[in-house]
C-alpha positions, 0 to 999 in steps of 0.5 A: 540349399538343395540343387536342381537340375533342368531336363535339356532338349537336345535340339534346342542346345544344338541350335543355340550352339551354332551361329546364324549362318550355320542354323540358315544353312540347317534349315537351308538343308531341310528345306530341300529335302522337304521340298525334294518331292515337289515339282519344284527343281532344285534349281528353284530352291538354290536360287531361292536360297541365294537370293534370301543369303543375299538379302541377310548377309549381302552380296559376297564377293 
């Protein structure tokens, strides 16, 4: 029986290794550097990103 061996993305390994609250918080993080030249505030992106944690994760006390 012969072997074979699949190519691998990185990137797709590294993000099913994470768990989904460390991939929001990737994709958290890219989008604020893609949104950091815009004349959004970063006070706009936090309370967007807090109000979307909120909705997926709930309140947390």
């Amino acid at each position: 029986m012969k072997a074979t061996s699949e190519k691998v993305n990185p990137e797709d390994y590294i993000l099913s290794v994470l768990s989904p609250e460390d991939r929001l918080d990737a994709a958290f993080k890219i989008a604020k550097e893609a949104f950091k030249k815009t004349k959004l505030n970063m006070r706009d992106i936090e309370n967007s990103v807090q109000s979307i944690r909120r909705k997926i994760y709930g309140e947390k006390k």
